[in-house]
C-alpha positions as CSV (number, residue, x, y, z in Angstrom):
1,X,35.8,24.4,-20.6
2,X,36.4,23.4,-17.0
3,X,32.9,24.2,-16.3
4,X,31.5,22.6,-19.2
5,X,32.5,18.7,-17.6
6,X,30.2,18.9,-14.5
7,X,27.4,20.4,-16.5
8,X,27.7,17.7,-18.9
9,X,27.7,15.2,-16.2
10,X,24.8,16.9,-13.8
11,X,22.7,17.0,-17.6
12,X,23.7,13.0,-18.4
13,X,22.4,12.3,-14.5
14,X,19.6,14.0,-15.3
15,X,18.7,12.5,-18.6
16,X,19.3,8.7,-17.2
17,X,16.8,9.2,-14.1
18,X,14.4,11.2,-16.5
19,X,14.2,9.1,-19.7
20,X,11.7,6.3,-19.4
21,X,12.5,2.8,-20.9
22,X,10.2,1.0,-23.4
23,X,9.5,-2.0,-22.3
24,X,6.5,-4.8,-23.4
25,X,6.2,-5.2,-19.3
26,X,4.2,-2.5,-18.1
27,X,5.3,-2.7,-14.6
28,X,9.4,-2.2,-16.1
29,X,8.4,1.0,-17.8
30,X,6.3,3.0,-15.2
31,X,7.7,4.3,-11.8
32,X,4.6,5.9,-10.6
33,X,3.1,2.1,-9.0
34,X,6.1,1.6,-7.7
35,X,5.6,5.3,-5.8
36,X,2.1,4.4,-5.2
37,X,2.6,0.7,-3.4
38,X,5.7,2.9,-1.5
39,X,3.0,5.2,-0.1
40,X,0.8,2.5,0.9
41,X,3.2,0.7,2.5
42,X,4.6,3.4,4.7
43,X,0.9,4.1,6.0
44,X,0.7,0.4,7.1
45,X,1.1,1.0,10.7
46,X,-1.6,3.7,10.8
47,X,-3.6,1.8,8.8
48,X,-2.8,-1.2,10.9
49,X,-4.0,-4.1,8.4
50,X,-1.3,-6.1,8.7
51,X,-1.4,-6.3,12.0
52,X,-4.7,-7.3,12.4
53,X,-4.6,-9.9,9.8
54,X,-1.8,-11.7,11.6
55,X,-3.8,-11.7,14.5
56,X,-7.2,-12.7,12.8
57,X,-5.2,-15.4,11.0
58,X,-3.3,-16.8,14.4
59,X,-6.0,-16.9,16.4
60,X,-8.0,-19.6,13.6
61,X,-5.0,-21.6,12.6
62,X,-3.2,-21.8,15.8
63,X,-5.2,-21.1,18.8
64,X,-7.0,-17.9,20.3
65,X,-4.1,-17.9,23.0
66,X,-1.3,-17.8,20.5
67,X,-3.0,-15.2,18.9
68,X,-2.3,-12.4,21.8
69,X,1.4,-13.5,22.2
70,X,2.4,-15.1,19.2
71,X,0.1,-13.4,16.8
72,X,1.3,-10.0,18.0
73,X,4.9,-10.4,17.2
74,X,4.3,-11.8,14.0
75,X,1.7,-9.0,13.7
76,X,4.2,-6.3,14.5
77,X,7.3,-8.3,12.9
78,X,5.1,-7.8,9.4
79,X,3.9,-4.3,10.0
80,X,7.4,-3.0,10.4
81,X,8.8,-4.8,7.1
82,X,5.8,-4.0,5.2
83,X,6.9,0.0,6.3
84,X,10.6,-1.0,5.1
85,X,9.4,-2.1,2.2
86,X,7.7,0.9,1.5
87,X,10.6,3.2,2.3
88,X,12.8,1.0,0.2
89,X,10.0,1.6,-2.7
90,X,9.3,5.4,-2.7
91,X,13.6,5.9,-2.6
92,X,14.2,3.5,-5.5
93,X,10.9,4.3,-7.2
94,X,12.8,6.4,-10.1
95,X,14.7,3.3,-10.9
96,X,13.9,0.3,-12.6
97,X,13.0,-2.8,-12.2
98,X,9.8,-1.4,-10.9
99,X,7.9,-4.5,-10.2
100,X,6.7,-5.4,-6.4
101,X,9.8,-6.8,-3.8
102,X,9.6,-9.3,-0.9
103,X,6.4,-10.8,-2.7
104,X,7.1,-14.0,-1.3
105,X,6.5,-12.7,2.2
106,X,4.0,-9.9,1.9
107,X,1.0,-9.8,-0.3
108,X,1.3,-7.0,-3.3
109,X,-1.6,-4.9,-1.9
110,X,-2.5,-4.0,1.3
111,X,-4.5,-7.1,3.0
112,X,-6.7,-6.7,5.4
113,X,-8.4,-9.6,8.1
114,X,-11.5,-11.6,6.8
115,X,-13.9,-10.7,9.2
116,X,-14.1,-6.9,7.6
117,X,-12.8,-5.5,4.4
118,X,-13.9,-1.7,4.1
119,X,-15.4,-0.4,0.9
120,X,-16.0,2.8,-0.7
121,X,-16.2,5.8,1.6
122,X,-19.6,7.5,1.7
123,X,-18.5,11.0,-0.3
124,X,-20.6,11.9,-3.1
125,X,-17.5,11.3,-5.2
126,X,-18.5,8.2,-5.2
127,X,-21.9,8.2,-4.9
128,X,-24.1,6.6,-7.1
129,X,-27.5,8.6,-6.6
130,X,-26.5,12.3,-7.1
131,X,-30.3,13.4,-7.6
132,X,-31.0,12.6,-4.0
133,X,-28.0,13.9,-2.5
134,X,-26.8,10.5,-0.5
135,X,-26.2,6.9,-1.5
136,X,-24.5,4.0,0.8
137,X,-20.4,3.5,1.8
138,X,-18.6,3.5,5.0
139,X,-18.4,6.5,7.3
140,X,-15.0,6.1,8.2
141,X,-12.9,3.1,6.3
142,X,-9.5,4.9,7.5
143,X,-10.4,4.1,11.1
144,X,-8.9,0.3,11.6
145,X,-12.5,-1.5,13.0
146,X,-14.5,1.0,12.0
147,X,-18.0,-1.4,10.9
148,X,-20.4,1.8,10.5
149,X,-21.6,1.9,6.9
150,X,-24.8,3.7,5.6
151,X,-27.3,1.6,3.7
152,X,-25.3,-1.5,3.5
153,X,-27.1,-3.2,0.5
154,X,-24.6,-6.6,0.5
């Protein structure tokens, strides 16, 4: 019988974090964006978005000389919460509520500046011609500034 309480318990634990709620809200009921906005967000400083938006966005509203001081610290200042953010998701990802934090701060998705938004990556996964073998994309979208993209139709 002694045993029986701490199985009871470690099976009730289990059966809480398990269970999924029903819910009319789609973001209440489903963990797995939740994950999925975590990982994004903790790839932000390799991705470096962010940073370059804050930048981008300095440089036109303020001037091109706040941009390298100012711009940078708010650039970096955004980057790191953006990573927080998405530590704080994947942890707490099994949990409800599941619906985005800190929206009022950082966008829901990952931004990026105005002067370049990557596309598709050329992959045939995604390619649109399979009977010639090749279609258009970008080479390398996971590069931050990479601009090389193969017949660039738009």
């Amino acid at each position: 019988m002694k045993n029986a309480y701490p199985f009871l318990a470690s099976l009730s634990l289990a059966a809480a974090l398990f269970s999924g709620c029903s819910s009319t809200e789609p973001f209440l009921a489903n963990p797995e964006p939740k994950f999925g906005r975590g990982l994004a967000n903790v790839f932000e400083p390799i991705r470096g978005g962010e940073f370059r938006r804050t930048m981008e966005q300095t440089a036109l509203f303020d001037s091109p000389d706040a941009s390298y001081s100012t711009g940078f610290i708010k650039g970096l200042n955004r980057t790191i919460v953006r990573t927080g953010v998405g530590v704080f998701e994947i942890a707490t990802a099994p949990f409800p509520p599941h619906h985005p934090v800190l929206t009022n701060y950082l966008a829901v998705g990952p931004v990026y500046p105005d002067n370049y938004k990557p596309g598709l990556l050329q992959d045939s996964m995604f390619a649109t011609d399979t009977a010639i073998g090749f279609s258009g994309g970008d080479v390398a979208p996971m590069i931050p500034g990479s601009r090389f993209r193969v017949f660039d139709t738009h």
